[in-house]
C-alpha positions as CSV (number, residue, x, y, z in Angstrom):
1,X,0.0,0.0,0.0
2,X,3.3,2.4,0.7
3,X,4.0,1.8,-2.5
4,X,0.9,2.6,-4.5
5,X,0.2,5.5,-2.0
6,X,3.7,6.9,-3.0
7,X,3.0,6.5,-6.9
8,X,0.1,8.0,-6.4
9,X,1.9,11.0,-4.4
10,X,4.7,11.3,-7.6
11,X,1.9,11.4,-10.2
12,X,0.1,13.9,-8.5
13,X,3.6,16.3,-8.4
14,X,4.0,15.5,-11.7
15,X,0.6,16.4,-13.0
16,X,0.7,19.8,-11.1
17,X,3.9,21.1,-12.4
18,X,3.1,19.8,-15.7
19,X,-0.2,22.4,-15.6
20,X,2.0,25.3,-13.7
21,X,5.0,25.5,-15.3
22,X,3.9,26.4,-19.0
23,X,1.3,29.1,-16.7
24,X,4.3,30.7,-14.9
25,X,6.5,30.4,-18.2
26,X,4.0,33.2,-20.0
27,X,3.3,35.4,-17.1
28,X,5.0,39.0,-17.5
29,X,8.2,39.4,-15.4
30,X,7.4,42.1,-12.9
31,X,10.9,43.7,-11.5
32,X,11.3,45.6,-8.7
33,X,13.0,49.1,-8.1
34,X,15.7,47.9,-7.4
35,X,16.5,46.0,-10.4
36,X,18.9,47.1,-13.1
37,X,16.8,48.9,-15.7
38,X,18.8,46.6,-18.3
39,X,17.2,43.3,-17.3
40,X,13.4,44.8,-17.7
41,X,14.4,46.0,-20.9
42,X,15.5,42.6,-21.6
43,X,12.3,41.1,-20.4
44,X,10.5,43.8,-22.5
45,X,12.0,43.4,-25.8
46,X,12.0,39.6,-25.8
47,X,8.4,39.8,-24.7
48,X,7.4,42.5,-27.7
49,X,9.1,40.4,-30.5
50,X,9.9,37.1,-29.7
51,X,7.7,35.5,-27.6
52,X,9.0,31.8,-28.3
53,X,12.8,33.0,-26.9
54,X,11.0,34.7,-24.0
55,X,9.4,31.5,-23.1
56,X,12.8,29.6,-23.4
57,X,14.4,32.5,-21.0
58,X,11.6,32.4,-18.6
59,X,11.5,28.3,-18.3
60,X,15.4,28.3,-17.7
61,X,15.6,31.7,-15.1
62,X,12.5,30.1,-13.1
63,X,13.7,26.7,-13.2
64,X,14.6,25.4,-9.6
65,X,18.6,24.6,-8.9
66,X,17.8,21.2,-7.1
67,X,15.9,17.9,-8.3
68,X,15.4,15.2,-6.6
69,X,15.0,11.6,-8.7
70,X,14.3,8.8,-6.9
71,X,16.9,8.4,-4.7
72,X,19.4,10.8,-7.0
73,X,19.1,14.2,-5.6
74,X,20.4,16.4,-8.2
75,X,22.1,19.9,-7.0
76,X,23.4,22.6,-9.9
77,X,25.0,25.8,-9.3
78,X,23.3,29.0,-9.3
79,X,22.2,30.6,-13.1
80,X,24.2,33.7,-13.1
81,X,22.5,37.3,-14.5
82,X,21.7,37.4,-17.8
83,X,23.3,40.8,-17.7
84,X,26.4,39.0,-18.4
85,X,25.4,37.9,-21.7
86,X,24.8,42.2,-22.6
87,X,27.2,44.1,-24.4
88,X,26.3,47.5,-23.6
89,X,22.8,49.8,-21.7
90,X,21.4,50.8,-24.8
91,X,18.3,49.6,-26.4
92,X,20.3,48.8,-29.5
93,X,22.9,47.6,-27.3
94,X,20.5,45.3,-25.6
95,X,18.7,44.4,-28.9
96,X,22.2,43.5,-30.7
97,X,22.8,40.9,-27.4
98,X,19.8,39.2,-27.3
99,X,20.9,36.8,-30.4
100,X,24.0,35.5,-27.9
101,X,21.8,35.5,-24.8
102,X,19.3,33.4,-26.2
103,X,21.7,30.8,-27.6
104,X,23.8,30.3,-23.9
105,X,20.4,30.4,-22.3
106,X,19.5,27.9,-24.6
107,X,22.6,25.6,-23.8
108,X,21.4,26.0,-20.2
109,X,18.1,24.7,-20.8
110,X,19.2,22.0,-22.7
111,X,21.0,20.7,-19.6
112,X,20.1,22.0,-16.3
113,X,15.6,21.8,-17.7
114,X,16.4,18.0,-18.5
115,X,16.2,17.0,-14.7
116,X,12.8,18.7,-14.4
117,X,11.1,17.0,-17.3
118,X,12.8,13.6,-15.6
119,X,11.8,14.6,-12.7
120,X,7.7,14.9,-14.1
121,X,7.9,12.0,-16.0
122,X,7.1,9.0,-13.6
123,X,8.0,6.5,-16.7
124,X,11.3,7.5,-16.3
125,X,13.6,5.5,-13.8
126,X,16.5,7.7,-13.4
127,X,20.0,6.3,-12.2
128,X,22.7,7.9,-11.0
129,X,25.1,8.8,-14.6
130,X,22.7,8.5,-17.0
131,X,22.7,11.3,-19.4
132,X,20.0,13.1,-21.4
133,X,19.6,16.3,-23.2
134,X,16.6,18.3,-23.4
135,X,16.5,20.0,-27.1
136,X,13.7,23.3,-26.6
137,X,12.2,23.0,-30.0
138,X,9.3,25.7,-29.2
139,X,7.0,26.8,-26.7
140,X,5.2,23.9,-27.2
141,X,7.6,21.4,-27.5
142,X,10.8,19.9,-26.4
143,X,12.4,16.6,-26.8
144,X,14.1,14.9,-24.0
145,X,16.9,12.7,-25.6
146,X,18.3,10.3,-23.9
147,X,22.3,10.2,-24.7
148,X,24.3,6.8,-26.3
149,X,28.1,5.8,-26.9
150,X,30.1,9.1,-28.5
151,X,33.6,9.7,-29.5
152,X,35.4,12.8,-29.6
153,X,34.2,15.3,-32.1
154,X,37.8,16.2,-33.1
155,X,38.3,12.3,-34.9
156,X,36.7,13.9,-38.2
157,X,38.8,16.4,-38.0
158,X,40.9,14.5,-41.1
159,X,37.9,13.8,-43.1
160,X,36.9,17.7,-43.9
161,X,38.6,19.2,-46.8
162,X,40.5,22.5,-45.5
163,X,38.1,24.7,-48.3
164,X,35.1,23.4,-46.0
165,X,36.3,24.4,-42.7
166,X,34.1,27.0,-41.8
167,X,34.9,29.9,-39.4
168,X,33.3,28.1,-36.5
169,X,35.2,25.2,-37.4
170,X,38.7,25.8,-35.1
171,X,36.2,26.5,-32.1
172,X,33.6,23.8,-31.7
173,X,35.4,20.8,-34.0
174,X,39.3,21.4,-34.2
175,X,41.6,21.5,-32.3
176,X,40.5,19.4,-29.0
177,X,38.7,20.9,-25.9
178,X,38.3,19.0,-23.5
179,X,35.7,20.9,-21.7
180,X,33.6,22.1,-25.0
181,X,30.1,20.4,-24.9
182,X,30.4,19.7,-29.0
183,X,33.3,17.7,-28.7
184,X,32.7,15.7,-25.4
185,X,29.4,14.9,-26.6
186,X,29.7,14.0,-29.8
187,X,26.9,14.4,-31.7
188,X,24.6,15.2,-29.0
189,X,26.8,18.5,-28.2
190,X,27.0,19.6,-32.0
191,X,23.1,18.9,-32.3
192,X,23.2,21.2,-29.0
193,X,24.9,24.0,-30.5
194,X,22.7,23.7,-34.1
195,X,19.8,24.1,-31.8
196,X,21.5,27.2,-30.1
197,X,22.2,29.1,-33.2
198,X,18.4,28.3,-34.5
199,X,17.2,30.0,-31.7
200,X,19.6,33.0,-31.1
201,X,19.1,33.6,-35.0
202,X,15.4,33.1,-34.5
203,X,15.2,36.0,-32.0
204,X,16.7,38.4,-34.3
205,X,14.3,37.7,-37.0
206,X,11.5,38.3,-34.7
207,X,12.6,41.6,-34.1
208,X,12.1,42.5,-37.9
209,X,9.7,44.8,-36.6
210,X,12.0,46.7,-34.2
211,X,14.4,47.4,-36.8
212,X,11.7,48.6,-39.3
213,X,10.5,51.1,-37.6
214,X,13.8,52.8,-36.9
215,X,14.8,52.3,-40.6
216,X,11.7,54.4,-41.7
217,X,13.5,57.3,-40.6
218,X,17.1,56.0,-41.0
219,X,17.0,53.5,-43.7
220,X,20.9,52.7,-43.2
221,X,19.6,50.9,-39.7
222,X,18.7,48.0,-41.7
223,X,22.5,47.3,-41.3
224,X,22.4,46.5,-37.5
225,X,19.6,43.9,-38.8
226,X,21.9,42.4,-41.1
227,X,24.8,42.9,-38.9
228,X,22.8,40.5,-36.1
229,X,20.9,37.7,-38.6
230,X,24.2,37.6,-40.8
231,X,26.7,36.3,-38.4
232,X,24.5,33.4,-37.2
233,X,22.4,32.5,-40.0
234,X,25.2,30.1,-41.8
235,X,25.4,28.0,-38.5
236,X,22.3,26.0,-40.3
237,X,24.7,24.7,-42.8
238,X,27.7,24.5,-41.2
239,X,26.0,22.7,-37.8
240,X,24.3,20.6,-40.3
241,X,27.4,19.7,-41.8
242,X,29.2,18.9,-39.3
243,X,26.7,16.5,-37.7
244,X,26.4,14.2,-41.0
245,X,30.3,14.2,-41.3
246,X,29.9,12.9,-37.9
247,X,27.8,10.2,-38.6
248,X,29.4,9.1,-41.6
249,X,32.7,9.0,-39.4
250,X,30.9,7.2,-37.2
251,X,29.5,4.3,-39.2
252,X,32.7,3.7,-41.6
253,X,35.2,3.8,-38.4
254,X,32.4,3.4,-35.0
255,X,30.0,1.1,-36.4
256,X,28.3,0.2,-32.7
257,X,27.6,3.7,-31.7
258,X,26.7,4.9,-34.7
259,X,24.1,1.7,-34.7
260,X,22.7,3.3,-31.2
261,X,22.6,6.8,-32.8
262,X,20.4,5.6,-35.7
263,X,18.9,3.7,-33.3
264,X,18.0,6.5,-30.8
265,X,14.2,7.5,-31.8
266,X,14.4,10.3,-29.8
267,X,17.9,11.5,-31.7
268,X,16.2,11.6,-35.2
269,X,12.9,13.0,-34.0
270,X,15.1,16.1,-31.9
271,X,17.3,16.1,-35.5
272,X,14.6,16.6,-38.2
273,X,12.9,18.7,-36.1
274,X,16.0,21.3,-35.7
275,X,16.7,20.7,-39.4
276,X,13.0,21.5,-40.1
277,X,13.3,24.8,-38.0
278,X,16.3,26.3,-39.4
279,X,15.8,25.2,-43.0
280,X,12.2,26.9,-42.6
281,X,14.2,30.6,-40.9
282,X,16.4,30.5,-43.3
283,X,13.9,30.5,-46.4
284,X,12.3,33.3,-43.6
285,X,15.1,35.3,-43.9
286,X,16.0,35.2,-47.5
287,X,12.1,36.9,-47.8
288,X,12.6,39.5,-45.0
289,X,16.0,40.5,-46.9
290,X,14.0,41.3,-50.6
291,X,11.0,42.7,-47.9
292,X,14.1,45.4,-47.4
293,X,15.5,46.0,-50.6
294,X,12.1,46.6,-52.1
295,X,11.7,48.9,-49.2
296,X,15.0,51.0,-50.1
297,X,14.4,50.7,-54.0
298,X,10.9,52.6,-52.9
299,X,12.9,55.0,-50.8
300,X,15.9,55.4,-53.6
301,X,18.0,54.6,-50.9
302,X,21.1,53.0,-53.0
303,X,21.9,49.4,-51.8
304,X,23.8,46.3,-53.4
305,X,24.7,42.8,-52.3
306,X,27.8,40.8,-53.2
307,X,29.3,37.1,-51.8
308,X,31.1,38.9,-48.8
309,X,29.1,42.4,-47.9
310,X,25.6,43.6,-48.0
311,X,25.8,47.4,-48.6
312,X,23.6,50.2,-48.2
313,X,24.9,53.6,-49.3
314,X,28.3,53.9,-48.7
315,X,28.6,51.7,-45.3
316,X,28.2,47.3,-45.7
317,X,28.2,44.4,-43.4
318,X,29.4,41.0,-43.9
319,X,26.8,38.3,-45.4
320,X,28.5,34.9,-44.9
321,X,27.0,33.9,-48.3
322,X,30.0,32.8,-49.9
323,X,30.8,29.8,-47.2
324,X,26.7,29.4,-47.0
325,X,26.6,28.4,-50.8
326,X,29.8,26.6,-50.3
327,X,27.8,24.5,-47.5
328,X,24.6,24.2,-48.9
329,X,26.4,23.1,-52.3
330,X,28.3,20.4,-50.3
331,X,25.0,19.1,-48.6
332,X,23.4,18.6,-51.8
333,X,25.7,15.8,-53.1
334,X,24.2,12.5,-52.8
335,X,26.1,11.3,-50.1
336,X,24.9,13.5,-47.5
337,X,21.3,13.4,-49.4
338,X,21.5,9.2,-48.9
339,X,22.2,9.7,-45.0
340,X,19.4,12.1,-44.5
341,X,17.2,10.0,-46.4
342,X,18.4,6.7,-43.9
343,X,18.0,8.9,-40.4
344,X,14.3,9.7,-42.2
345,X,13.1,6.6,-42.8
346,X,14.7,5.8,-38.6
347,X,12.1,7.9,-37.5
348,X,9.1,5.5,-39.3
């Protein structure tokens, strides 16, 4: 009867934070006087525009620091501000940060919001070691992956031609960190930071609207838009690339784990979803950029585009498109085509 009663107890837990949480998640931050005027404004503009990232910050800020899981009790360290993460007191300082503060909030959900989901889920008997990763697809959605065999990242270092190592390559795949989440954890870590980069590039395209209506008076401000998307947006491609060099490394030289990868249903459903996202931005973003140069040809603003710079008047930022195409030309060969087409039909 001790037993049943204390089912019953869990289930009960489990079912009330399950209702609460997603209620607490969406109710506006209220900060006191005495709180630095830079942290409401971050709370304000994420709340304005991008309501899926505000959700994401929200869940991880209010998230408790201590779990307990059967007989695991889990204890993390304390979140930090998310001033840290703000370069700057400026609106447009604050704006121009939220793309990085959203993708390291992200990387803390993805960890530290795992043990809470456990934690609900009464079908999950946790022991002490096992890994999982919570991916935050939306506000709706996450995907709690439970994590098989890996090897260092770093081993496919020798299997990417030098012309395809992309700026991000030296800092998440070459040379070895032993602390870096993307090499430790294999594919788990680089499906982490592909994840991250959706959603920090995701929050700048939701603030489309804050940049518009400063560029009706000052039509060169579309440049701190481009400036923001334009550093991140390539990540799709390269993250993407990355991952499938990985699991072709894996099954010519790692057969067994990259059996458990393909074999992980959770793995392919958190992968095609993040695939899904980003490829769907990405098309998002190609249509908000001829939104703005119809806008400037209507304004007679002069503007041009190249492989390196996107340039209004006499002023340009970088565009990444070179080493996009590059990517995206790379992906479309039929090797990587055949692999996606295999982790597809996993998920049947």
């Amino acid at each position: 009867m001790k037993k049943i009663r204390d089912q019953l107890l869990r289930m009960t837990r489990c079912l009330f934070w399950a209702m609460l949480l997603p209620l607490l998640a969406f109710m506006p931050v209220h900060l006191s006087d005495s709180q630095d005027s830079v942290e409401g404004r971050i709370w304000y503009f994420l709340q304005k525009y991008s309501p899926n990232s505000y959700y994401l910050v929200k869940r991880y800020v209010t998230a408790p620091e201590r779990y307990q899981l059967g007989r695991v009790t889990i204890k993390l360290g304390q979140k930090g501000s998310l001033l840290r993460f703000i370069d700057g007191e400026s609106d447009q300082d604050i704006v121009a940060s939220l793309n990085t503060l959203v993708h390291e909030v992200c990387h803390g959900y993805t960890s530290t919001l795992t043990y809470q989901y456990i934690q609900q889920d009464p079908n999950i008997s946790y022991k002490f070691g096992d890994e999982y990763f919570l991916y935050f697809i939306d506000s709706l959605h996450s995907i709690l992956v439970p994590k098989t065999s890996v090897f260092p990242t770093p081993e496919i270092h020798r299997t990417i031609p030098k012309q395809l190592r992309s700026p991000r390559y030296e800092t998440y795949i070459y040379p070895e960190k032993k602390s870096l989440g993307a090499q430790v954890n294999g594919i788990y870590g680089l499906l982490d930071e592909w994840n991250a980069y959706y959603h920090g590039t995701r929050t700048d395209l939701d603030l489309f609207d804050y940049y518009a209506e400063r560029a009706r008076a000052v039509p060169s401000f579309w440049l701190e838009f481009f400036s923001a998307v334009n550093g991140t947006y390539y990540a799709h491609v390269e993250f993407k690339f990355y991952a499938l060099k990985y699991l072709m490394f894996a099954r010519d030289n790692h057969p067994q784990i990259y059996n458990q990868i393909l074999s992980n249903k959770k793995f392919i459903e958190a992968f095609l979803a993040i695939d899904r996202n980003f490829t769907e931005l990405i098309d998002q973003y190609f249509e908000r950029k001829k939104q703005i140069f119809q806008l400037l040809k209507e304004q007679e603003v002069e503007f041009s585009e190249d492989e390196d710079y996107v340039y209004i008047g006499y002023h340009g930022r970088g565009n990444f498109l070179k080493i996009y195409r590059q990517l995206a030309a790379e992906l479309d060969k039929a090797n990587y085509r055949e692999l996606l087409t295999i982790i597809r039909s996993a998920a049947e």
